[in-house]
Backbone as CSV, one residue per row, in Angstrom:
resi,resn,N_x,N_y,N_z,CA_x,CA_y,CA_z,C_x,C_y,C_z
1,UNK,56.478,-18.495,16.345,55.038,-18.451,16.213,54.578,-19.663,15.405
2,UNK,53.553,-20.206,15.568,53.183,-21.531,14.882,52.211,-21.326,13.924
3,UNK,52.671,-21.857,12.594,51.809,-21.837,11.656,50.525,-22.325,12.107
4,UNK,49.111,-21.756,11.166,47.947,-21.807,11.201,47.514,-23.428,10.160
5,UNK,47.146,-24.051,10.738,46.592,-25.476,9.924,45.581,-24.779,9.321
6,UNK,45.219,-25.457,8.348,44.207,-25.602,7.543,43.188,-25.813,7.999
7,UNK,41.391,-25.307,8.069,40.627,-25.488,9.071,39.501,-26.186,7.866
8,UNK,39.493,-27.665,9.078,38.762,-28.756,8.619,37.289,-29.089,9.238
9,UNK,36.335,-28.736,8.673,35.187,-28.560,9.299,34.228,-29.870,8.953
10,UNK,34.516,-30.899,9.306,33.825,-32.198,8.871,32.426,-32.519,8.969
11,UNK,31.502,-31.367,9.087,30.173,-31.388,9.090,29.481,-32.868,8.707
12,UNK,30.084,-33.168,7.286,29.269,-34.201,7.157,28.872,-35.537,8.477
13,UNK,30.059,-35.636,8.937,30.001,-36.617,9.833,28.736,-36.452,10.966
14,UNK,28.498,-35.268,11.801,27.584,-35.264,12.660,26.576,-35.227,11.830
15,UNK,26.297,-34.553,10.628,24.937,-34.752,10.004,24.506,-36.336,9.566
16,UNK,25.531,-37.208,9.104,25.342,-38.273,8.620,25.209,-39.460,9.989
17,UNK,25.849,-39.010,11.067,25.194,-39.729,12.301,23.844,-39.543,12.698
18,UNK,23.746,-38.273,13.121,22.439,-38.058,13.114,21.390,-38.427,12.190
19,UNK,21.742,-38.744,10.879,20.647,-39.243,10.051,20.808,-40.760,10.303
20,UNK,21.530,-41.114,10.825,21.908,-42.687,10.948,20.649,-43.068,12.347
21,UNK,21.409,-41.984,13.703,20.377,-42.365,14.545,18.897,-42.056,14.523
22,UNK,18.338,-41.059,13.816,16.608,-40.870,13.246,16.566,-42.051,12.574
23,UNK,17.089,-42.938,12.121,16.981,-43.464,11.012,17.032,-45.098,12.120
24,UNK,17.646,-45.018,13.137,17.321,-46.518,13.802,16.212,-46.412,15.035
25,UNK,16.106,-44.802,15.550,14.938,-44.834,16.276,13.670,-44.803,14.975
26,UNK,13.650,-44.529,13.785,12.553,-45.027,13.034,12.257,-46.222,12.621
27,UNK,13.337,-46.952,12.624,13.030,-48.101,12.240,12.430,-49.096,13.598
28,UNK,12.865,-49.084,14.926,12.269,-49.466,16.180,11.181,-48.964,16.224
29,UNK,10.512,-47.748,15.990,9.171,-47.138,16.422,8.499,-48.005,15.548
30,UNK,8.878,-47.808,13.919,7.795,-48.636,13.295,8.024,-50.327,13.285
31,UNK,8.835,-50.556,13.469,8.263,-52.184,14.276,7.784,-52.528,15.110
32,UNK,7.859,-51.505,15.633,6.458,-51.622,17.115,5.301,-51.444,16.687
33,UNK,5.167,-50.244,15.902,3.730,-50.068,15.541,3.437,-50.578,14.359
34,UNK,4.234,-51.226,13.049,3.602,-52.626,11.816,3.904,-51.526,11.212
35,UNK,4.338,-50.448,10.429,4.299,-49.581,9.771,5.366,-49.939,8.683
36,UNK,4.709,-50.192,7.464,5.916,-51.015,6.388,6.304,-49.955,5.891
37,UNK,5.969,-48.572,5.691,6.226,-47.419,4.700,7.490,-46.671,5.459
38,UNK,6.930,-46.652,6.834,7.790,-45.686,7.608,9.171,-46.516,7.754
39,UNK,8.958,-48.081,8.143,10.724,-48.996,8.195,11.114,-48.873,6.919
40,UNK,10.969,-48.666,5.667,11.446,-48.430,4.604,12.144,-46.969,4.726
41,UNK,11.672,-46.332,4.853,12.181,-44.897,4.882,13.375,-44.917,5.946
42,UNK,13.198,-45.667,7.020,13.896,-45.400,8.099,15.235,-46.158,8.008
43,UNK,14.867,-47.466,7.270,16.017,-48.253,6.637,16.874,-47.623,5.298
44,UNK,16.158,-46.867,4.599,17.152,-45.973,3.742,17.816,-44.879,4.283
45,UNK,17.370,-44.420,5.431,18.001,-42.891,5.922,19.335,-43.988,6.445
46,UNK,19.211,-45.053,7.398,20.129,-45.808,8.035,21.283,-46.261,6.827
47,UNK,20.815,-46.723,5.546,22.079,-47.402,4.706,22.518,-46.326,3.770
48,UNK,21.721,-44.714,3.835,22.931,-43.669,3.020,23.594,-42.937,4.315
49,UNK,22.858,-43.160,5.498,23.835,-42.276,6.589,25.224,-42.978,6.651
50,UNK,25.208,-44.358,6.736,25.964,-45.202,7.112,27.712,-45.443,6.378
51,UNK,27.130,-45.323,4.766,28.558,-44.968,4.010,28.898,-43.527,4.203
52,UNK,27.881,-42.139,4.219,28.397,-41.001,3.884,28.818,-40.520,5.509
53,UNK,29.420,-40.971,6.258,30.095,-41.491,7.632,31.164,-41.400,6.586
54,UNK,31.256,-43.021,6.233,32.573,-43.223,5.836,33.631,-42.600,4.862
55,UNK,32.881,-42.214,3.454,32.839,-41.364,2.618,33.891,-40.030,2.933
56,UNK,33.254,-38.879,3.797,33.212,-38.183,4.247,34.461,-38.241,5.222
57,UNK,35.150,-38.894,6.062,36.341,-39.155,7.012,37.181,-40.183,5.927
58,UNK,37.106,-40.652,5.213,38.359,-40.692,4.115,38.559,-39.548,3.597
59,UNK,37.699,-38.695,3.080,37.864,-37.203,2.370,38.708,-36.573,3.086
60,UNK,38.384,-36.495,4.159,39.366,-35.686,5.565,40.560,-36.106,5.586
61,UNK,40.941,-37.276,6.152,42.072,-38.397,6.455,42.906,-38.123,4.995
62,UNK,42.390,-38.327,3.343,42.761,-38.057,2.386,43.902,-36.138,2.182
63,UNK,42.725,-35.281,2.536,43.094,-33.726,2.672,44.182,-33.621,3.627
64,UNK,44.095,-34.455,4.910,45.238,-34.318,5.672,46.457,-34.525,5.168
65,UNK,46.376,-35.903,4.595,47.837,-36.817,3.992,48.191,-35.872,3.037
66,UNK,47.489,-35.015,1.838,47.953,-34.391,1.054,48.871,-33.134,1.141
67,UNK,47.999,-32.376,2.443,48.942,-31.165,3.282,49.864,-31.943,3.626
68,UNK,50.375,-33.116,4.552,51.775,-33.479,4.932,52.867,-33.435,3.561
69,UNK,52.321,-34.032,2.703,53.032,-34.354,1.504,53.743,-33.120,0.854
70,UNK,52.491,-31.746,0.871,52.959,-30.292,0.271,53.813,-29.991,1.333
71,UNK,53.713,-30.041,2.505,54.929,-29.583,3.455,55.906,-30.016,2.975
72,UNK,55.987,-31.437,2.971,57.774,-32.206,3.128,58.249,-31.582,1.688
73,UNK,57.405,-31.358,0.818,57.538,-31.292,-0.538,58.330,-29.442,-0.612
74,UNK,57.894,-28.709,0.168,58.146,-27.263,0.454,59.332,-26.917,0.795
75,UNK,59.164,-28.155,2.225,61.166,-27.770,2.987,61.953,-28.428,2.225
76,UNK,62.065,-29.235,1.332,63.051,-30.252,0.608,63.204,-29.134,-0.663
77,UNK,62.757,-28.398,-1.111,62.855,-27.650,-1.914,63.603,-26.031,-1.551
């Protein structure tokens, strides 16, 4: 029977895309229409979506490597 992995639910990532893409269809709408308040806003949703992407899938990639490590660390013992 095969052990049960650890269940990794990386939410952040689709939320932080999705704030990435609101965040470049806002910034196109308001350069079309001159809107300096709204490309500001739309340019900050774009440069915190953009690291907490990255952020967020090292955290993961990180949690993974650590379970391999407690395994090898388990059977060697």
């Amino acid at each position: 029977m095969e052990t049960k992995k650890k269940l990794r639910c990386p939410l952040g990532v689709p939320g932080a895309i999705v704030a990435v893409l609101i965040g470049l269809i806002g910034v196109i709408v308001n350069l079309i229409h001159f809107e300096i308040m709204g490309l500001l806003t739309s340019l900050a949703l774009v440069l915190l979506g953009l690291p907490a992407i990255r952020v967020t899938m090292m955290v993961h990639s990180a949690n993974d490597r650590l379970d391999e490590i407690e395994a090898k660390l388990k059977k060697s013992v």
